[in-house]
mmCIF file as Biopython writes it, N, C-alpha, C and O atoms, coordinates in Angstrom:
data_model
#
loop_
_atom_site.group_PDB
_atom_site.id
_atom_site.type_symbol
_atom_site.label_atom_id
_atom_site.label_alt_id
_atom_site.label_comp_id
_atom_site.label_asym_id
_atom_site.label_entity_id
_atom_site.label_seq_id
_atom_site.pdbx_PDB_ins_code
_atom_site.Cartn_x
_atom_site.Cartn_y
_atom_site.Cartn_z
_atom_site.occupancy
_atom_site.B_iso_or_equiv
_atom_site.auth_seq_id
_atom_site.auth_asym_id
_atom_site.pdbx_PDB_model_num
ATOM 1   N N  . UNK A ? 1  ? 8.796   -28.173 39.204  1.0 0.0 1  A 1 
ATOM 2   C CA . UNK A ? 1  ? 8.609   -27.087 38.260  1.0 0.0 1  A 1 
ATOM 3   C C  . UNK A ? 1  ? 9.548   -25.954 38.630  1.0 0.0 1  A 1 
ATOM 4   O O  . UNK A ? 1  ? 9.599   -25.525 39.782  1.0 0.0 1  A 1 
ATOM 5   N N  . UNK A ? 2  ? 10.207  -25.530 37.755  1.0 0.0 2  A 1 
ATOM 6   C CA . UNK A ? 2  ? 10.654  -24.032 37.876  1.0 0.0 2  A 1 
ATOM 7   C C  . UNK A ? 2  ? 10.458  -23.259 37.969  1.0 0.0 2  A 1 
ATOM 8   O O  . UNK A ? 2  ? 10.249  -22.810 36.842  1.0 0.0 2  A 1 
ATOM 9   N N  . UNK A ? 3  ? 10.300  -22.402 38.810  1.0 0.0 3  A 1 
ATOM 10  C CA . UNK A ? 3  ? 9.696   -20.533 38.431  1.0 0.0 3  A 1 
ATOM 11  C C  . UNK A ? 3  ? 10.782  -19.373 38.006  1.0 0.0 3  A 1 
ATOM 12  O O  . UNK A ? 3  ? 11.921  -19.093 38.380  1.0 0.0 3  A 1 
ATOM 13  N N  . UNK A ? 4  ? 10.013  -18.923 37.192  1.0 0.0 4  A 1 
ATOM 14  C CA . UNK A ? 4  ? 10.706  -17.770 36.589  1.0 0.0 4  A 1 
ATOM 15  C C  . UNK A ? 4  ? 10.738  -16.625 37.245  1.0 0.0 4  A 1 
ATOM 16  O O  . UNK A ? 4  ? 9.677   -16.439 37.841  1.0 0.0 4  A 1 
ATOM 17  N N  . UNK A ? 5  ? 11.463  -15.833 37.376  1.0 0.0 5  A 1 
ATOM 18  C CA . UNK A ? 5  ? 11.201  -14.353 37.723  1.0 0.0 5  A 1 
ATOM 19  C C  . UNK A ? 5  ? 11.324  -13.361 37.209  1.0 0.0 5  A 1 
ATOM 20  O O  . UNK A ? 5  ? 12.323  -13.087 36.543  1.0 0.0 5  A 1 
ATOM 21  N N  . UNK A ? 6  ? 10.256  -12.506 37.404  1.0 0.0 6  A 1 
ATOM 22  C CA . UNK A ? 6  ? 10.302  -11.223 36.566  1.0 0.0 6  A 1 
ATOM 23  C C  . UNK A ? 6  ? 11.275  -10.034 36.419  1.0 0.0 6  A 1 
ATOM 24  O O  . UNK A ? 6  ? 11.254  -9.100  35.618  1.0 0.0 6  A 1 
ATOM 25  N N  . UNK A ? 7  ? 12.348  -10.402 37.663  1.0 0.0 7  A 1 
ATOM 26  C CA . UNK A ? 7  ? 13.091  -9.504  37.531  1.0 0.0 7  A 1 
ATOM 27  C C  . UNK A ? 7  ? 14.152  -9.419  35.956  1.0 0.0 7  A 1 
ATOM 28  O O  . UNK A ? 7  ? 14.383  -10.345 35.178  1.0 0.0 7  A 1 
ATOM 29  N N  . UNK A ? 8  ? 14.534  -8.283  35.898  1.0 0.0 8  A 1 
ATOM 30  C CA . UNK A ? 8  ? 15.199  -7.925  34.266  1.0 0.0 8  A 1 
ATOM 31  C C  . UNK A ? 8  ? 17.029  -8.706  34.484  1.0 0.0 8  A 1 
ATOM 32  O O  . UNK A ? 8  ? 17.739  -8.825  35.482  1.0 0.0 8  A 1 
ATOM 33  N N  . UNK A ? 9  ? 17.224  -9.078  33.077  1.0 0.0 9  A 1 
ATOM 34  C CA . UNK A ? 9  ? 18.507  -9.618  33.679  1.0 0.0 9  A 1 
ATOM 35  C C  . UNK A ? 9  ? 19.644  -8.535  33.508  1.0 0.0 9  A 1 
ATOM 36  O O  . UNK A ? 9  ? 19.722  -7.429  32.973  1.0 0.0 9  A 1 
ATOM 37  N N  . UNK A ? 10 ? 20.693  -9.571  34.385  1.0 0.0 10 A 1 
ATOM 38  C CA . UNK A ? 10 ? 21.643  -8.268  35.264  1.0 0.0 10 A 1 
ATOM 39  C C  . UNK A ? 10 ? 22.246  -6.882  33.664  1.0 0.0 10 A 1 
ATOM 40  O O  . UNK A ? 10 ? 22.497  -7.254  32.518  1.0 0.0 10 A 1 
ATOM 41  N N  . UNK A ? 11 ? 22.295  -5.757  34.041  1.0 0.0 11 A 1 
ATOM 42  C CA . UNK A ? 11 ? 22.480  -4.803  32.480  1.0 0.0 11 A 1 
ATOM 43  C C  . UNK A ? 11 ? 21.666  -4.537  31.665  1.0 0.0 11 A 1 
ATOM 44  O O  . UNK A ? 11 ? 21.943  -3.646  30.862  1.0 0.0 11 A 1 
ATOM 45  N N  . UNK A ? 12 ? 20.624  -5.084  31.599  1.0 0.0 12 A 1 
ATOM 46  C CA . UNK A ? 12 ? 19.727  -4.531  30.913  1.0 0.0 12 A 1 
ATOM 47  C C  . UNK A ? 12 ? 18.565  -3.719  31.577  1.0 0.0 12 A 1 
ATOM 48  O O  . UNK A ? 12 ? 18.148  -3.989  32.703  1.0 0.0 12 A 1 
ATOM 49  N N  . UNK A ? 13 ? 18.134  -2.831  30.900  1.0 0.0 13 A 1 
ATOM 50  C CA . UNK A ? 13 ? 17.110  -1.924  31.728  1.0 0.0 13 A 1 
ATOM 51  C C  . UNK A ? 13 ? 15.769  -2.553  31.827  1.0 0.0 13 A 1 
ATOM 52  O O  . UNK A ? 13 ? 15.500  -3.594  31.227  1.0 0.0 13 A 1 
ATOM 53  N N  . UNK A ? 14 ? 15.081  -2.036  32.447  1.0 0.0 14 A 1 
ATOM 54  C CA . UNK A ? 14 ? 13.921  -2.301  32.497  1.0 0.0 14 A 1 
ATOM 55  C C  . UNK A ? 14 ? 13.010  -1.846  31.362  1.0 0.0 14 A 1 
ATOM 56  O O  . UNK A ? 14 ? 13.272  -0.766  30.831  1.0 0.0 14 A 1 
ATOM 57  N N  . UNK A ? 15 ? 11.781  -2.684  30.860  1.0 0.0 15 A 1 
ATOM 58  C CA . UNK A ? 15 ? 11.054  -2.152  29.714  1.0 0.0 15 A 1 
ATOM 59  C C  . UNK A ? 15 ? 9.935   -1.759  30.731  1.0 0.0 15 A 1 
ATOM 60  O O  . UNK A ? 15 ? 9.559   -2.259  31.791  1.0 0.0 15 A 1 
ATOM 61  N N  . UNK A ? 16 ? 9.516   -0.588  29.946  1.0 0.0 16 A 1 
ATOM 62  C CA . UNK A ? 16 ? 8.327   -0.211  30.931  1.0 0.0 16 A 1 
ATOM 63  C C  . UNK A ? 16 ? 7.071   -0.044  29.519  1.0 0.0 16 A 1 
ATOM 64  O O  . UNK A ? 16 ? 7.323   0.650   28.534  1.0 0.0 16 A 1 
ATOM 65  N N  . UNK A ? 17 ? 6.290   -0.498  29.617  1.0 0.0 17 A 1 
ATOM 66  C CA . UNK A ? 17 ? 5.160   -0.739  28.618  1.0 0.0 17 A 1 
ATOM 67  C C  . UNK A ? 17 ? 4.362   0.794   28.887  1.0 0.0 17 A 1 
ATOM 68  O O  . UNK A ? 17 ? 4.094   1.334   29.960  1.0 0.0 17 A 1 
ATOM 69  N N  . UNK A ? 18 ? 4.075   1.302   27.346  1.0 0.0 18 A 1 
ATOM 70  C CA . UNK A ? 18 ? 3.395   2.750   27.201  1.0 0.0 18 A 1 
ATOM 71  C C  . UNK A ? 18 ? 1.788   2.322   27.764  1.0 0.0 18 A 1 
ATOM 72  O O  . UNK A ? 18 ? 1.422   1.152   27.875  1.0 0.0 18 A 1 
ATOM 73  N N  . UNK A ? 19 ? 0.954   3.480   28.078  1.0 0.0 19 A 1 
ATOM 74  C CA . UNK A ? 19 ? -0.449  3.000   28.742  1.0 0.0 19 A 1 
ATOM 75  C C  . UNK A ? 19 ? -0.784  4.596   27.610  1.0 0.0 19 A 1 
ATOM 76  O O  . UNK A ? 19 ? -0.091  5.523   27.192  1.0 0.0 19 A 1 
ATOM 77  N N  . UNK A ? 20 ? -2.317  4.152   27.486  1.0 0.0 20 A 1 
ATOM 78  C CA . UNK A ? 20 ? -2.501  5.390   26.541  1.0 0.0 20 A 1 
ATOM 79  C C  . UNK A ? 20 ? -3.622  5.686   27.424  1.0 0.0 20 A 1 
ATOM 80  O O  . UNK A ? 20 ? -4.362  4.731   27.661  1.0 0.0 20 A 1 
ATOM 81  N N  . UNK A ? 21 ? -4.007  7.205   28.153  1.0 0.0 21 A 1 
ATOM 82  C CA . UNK A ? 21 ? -5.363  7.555   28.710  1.0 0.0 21 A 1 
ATOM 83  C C  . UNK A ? 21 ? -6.677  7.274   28.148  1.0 0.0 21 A 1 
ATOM 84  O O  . UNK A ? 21 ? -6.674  8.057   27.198  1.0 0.0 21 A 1 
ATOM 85  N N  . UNK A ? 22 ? -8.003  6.562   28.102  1.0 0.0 22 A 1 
ATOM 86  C CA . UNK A ? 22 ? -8.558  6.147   27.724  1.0 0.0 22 A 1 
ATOM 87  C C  . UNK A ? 22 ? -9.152  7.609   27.139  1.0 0.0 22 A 1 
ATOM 88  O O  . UNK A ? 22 ? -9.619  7.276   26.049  1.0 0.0 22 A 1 
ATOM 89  N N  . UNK A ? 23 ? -9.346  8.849   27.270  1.0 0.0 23 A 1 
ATOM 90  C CA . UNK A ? 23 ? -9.405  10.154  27.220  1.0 0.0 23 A 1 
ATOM 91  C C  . UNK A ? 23 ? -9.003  10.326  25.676  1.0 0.0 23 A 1 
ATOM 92  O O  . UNK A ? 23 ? -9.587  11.049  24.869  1.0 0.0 23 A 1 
ATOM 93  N N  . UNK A ? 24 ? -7.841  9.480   25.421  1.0 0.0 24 A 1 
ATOM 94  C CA . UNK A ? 24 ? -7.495  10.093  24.017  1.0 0.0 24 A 1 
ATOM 95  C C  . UNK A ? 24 ? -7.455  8.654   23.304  1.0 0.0 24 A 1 
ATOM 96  O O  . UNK A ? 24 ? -6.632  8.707   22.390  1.0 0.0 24 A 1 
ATOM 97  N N  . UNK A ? 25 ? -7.835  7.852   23.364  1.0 0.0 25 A 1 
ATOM 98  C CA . UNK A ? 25 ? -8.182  6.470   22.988  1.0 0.0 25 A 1 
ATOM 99  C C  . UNK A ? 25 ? -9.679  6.318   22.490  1.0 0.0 25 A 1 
ATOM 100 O O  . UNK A ? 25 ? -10.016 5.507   21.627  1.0 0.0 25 A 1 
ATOM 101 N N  . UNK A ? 26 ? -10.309 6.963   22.963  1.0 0.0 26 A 1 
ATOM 102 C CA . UNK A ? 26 ? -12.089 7.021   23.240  1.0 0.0 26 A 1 
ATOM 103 C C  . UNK A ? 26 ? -12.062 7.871   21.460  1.0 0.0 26 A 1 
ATOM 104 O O  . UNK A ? 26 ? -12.038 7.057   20.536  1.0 0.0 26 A 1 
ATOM 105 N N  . UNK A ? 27 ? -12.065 8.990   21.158  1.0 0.0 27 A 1 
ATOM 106 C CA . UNK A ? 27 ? -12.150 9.593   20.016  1.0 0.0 27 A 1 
ATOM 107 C C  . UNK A ? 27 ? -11.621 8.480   18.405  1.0 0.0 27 A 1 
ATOM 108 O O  . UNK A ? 27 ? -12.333 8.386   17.405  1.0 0.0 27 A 1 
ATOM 109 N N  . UNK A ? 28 ? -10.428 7.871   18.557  1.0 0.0 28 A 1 
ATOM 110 C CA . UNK A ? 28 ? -9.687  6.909   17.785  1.0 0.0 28 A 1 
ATOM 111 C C  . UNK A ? 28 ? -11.033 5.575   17.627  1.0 0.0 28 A 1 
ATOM 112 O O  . UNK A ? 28 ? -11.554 5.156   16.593  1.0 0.0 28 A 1 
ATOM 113 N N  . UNK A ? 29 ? -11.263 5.219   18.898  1.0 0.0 29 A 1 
ATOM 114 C CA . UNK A ? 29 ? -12.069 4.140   18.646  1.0 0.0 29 A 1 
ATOM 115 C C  . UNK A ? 29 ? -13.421 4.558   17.968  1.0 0.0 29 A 1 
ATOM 116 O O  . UNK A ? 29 ? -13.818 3.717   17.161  1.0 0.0 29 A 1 
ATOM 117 N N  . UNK A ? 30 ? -13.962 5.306   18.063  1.0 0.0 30 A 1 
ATOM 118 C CA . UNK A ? 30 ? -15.094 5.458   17.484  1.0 0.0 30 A 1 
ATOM 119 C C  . UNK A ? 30 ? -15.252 6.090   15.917  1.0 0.0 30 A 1 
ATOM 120 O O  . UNK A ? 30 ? -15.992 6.127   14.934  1.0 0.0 30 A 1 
ATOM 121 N N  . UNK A ? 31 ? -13.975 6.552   16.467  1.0 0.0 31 A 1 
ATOM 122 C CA . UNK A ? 31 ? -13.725 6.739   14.410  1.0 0.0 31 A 1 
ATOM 123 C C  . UNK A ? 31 ? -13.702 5.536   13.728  1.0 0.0 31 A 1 
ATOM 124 O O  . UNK A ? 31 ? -14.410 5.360   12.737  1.0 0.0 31 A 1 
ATOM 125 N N  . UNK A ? 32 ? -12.801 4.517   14.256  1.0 0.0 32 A 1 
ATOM 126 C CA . UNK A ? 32 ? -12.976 2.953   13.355  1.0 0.0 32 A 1 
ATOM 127 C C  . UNK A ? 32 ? -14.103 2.545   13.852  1.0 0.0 32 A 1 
ATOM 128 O O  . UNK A ? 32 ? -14.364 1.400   13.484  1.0 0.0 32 A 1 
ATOM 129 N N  . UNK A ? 33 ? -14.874 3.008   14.533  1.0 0.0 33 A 1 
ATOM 130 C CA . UNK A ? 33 ? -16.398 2.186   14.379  1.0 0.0 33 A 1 
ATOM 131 C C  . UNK A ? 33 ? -16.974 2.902   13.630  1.0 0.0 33 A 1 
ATOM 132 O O  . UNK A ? 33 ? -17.416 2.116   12.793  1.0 0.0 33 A 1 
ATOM 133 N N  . UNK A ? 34 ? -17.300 3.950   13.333  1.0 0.0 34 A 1 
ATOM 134 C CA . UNK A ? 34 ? -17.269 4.533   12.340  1.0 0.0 34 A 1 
ATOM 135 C C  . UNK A ? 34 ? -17.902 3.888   10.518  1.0 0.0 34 A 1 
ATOM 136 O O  . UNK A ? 34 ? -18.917 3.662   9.859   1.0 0.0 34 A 1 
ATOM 137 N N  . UNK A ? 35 ? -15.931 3.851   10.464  1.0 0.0 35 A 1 
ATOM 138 C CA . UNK A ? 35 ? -15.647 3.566   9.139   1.0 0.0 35 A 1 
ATOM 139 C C  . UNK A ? 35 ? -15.875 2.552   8.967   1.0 0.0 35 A 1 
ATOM 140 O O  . UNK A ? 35 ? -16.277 2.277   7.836   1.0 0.0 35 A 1 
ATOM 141 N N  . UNK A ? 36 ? -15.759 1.532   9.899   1.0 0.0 36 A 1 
ATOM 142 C CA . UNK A ? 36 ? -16.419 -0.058  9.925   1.0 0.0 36 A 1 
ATOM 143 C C  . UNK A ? 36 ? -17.761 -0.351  9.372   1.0 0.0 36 A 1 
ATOM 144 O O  . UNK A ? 36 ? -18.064 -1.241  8.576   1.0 0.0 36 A 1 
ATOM 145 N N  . UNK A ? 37 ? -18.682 0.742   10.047  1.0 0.0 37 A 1 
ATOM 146 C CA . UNK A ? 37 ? -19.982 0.338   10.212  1.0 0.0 37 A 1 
ATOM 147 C C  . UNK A ? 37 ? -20.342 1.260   8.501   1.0 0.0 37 A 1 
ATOM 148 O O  . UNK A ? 37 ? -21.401 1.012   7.925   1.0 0.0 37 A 1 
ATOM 149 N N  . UNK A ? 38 ? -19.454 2.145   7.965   1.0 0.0 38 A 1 
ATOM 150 C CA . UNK A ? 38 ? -19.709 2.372   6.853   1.0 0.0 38 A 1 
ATOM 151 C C  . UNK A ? 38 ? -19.605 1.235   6.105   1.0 0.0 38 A 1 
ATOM 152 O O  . UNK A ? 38 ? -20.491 0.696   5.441   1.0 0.0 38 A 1 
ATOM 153 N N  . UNK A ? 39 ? -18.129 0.802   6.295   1.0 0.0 39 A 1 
ATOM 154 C CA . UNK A ? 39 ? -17.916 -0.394  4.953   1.0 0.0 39 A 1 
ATOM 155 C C  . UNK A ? 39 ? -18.807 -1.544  5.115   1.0 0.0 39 A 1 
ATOM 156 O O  . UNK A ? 39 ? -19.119 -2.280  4.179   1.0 0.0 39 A 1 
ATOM 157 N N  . UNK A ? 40 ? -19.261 -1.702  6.474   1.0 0.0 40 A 1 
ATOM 158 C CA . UNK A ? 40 ? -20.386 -2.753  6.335   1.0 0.0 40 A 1 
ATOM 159 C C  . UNK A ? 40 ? -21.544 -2.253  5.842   1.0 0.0 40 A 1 
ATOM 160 O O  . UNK A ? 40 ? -22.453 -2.987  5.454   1.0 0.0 40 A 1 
ATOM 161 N N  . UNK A ? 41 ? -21.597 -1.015  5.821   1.0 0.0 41 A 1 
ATOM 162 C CA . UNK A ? 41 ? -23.395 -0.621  5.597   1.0 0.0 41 A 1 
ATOM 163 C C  . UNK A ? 41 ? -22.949 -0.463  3.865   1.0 0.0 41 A 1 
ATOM 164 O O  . UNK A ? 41 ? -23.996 -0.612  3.236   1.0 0.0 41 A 1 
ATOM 165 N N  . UNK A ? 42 ? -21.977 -0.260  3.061   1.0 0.0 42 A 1 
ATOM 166 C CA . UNK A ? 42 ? -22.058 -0.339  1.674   1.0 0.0 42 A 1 
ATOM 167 C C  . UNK A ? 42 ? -21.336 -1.658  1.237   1.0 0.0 42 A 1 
ATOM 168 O O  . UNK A ? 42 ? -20.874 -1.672  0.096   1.0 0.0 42 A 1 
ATOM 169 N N  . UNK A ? 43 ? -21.222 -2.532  1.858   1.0 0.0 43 A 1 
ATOM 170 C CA . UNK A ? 43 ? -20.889 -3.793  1.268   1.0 0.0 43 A 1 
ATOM 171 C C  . UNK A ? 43 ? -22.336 -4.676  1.459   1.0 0.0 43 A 1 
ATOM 172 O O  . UNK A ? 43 ? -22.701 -5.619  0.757   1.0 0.0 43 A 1 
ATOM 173 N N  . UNK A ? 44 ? -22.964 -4.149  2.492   1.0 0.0 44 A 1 
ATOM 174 C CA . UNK A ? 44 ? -24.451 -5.024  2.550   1.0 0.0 44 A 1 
ATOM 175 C C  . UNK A ? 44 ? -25.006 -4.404  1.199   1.0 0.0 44 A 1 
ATOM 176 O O  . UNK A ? 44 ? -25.175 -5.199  0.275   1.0 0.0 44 A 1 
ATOM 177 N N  . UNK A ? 45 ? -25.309 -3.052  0.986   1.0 0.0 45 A 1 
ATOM 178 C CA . UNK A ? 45 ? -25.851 -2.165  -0.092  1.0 0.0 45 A 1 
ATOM 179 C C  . UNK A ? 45 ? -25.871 -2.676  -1.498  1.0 0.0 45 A 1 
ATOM 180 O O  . UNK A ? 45 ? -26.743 -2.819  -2.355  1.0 0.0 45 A 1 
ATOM 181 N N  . UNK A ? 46 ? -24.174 -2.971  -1.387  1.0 0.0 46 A 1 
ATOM 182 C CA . UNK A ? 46 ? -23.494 -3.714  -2.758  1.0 0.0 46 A 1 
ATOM 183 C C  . UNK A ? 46 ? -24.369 -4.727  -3.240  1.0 0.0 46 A 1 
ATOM 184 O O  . UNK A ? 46 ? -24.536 -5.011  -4.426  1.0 0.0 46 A 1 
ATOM 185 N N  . UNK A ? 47 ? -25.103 -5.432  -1.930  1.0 0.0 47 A 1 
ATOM 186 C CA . UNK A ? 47 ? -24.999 -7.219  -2.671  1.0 0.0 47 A 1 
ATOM 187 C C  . UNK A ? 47 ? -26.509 -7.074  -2.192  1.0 0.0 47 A 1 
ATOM 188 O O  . UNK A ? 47 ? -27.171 -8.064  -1.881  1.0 0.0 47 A 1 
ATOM 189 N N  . UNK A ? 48 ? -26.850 -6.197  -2.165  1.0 0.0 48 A 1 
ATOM 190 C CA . UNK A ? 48 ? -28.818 -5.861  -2.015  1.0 0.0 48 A 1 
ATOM 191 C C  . UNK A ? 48 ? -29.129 -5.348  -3.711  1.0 0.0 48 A 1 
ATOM 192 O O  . UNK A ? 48 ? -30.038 -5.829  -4.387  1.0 0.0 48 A 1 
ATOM 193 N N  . UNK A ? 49 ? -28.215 -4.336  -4.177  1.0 0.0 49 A 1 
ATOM 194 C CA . UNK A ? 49 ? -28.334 -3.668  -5.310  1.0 0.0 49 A 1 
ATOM 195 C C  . UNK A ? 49 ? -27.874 -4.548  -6.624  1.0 0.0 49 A 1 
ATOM 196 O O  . UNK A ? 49 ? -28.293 -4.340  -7.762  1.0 0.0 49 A 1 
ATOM 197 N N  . UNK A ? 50 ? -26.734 -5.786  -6.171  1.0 0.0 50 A 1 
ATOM 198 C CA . UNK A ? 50 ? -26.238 -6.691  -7.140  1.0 0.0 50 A 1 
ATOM 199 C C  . UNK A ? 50 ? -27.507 -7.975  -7.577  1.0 0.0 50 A 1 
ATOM 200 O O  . UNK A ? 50 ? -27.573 -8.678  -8.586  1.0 0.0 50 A 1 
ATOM 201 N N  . UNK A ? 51 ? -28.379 -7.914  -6.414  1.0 0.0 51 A 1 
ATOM 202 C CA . UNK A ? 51 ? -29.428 -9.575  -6.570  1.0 0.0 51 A 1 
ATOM 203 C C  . UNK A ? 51 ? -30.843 -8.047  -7.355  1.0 0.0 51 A 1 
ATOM 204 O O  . UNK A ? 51 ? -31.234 -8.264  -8.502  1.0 0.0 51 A 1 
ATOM 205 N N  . UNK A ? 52 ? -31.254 -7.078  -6.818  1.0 0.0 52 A 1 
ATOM 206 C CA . UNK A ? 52 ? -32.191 -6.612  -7.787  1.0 0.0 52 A 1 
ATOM 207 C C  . UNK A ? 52 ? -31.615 -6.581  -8.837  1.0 0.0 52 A 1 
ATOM 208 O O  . UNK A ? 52 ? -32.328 -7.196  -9.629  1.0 0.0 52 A 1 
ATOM 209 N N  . UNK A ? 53 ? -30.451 -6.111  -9.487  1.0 0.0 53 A 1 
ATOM 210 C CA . UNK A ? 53 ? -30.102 -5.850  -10.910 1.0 0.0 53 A 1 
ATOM 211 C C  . UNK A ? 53 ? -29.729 -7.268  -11.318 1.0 0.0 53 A 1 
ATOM 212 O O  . UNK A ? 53 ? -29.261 -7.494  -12.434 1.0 0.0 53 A 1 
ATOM 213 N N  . UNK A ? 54 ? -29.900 -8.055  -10.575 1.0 0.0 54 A 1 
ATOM 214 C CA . UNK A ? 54 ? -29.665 -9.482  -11.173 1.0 0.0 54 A 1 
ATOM 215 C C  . UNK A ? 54 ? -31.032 -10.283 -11.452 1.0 0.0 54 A 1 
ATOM 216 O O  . UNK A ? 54 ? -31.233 -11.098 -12.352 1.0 0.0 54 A 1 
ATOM 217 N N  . UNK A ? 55 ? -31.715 -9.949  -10.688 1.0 0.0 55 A 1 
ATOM 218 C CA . UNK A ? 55 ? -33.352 -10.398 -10.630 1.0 0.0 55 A 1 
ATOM 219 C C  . UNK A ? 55 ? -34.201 -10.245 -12.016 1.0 0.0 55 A 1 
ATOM 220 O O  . UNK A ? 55 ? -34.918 -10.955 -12.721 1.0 0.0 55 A 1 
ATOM 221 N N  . UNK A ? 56 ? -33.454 -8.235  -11.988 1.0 0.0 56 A 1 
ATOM 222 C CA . UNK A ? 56 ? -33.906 -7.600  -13.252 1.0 0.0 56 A 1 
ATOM 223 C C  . UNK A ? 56 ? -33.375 -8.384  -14.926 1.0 0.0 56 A 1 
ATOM 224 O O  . UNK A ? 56 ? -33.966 -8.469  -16.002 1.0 0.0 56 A 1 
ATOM 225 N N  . UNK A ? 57 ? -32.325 -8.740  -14.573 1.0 0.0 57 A 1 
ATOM 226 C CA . UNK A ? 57 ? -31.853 -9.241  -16.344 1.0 0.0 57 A 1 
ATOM 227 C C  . UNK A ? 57 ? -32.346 -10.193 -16.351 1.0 0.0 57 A 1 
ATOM 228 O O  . UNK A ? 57 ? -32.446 -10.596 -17.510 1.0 0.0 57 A 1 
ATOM 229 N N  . UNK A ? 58 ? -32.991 -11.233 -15.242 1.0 0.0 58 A 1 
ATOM 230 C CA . UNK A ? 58 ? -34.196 -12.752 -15.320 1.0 0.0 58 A 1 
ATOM 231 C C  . UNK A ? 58 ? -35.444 -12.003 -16.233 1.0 0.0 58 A 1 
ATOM 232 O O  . UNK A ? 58 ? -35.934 -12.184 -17.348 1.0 0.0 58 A 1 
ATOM 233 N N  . UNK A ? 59 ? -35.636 -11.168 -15.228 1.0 0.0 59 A 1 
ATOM 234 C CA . UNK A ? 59 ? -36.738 -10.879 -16.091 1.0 0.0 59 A 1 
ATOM 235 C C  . UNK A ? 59 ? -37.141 -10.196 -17.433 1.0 0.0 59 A 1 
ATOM 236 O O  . UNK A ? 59 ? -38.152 -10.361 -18.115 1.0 0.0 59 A 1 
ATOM 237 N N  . UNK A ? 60 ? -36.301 -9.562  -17.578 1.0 0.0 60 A 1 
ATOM 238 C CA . UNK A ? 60 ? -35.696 -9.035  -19.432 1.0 0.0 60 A 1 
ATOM 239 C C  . UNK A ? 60 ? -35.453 -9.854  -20.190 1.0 0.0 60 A 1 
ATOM 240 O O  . UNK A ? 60 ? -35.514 -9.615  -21.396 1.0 0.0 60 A 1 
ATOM 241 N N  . UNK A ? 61 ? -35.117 -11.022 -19.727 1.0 0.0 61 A 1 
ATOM 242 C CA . UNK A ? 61 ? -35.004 -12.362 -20.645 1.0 0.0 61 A 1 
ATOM 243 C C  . UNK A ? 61 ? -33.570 -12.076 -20.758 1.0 0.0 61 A 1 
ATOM 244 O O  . UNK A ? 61 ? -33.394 -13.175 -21.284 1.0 0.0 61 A 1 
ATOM 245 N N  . UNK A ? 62 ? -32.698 -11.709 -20.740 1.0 0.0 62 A 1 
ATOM 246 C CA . UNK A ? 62 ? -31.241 -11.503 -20.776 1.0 0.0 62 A 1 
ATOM 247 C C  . UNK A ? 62 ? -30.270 -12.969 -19.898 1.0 0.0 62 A 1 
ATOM 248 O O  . UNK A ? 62 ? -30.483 -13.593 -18.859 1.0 0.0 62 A 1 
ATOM 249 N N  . UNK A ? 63 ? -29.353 -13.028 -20.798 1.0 0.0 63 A 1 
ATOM 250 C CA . UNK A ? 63 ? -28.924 -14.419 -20.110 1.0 0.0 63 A 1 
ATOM 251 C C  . UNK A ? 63 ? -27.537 -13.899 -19.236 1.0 0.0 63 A 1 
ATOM 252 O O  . UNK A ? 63 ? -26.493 -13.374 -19.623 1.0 0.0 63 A 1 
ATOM 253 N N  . UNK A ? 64 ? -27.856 -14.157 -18.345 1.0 0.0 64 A 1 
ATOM 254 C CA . UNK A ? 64 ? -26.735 -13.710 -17.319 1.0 0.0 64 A 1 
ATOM 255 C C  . UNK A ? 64 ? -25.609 -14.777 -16.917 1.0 0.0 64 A 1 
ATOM 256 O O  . UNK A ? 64 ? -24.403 -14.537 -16.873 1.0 0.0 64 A 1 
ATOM 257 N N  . UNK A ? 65 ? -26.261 -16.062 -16.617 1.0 0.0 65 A 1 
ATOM 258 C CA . UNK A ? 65 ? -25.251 -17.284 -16.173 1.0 0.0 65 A 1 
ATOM 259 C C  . UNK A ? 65 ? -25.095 -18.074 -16.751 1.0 0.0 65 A 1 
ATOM 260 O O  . UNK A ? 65 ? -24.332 -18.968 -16.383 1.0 0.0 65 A 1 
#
């Protein structure tokens, strides 16, 4: 087997990968939990409010399907 090495090849610089403080990462994440837990709490809403108003035209005698 071969091994590779991590060193950078000859002329090119080194990449150095950004690190973000968890300090200012912490505020970001909880905003998309957030908005997540909104769009899940009105997409459940959606299809709670779509089967009563669907329940309802059964029982109006209304032909739905």
């Amino acid at each position: 087997m071969s091994q590779s090495s991590a060193a950078p090849l000859s002329g090119s610089p080194a990449v150095e990968i950004p690190t973000v403080p968890l300090a200012q990462l912490a505020p970001w994440a909880l905003f998309a939990a957030l908005i997540g837990s909104v769009v899940v709490y009105f997409a459940g809403a959606d299809a709670a409010l779509h089967e009563w108003v669907h329940d309802a035209r059964h029982l109006l005698g209304y032909p739905c399907h």
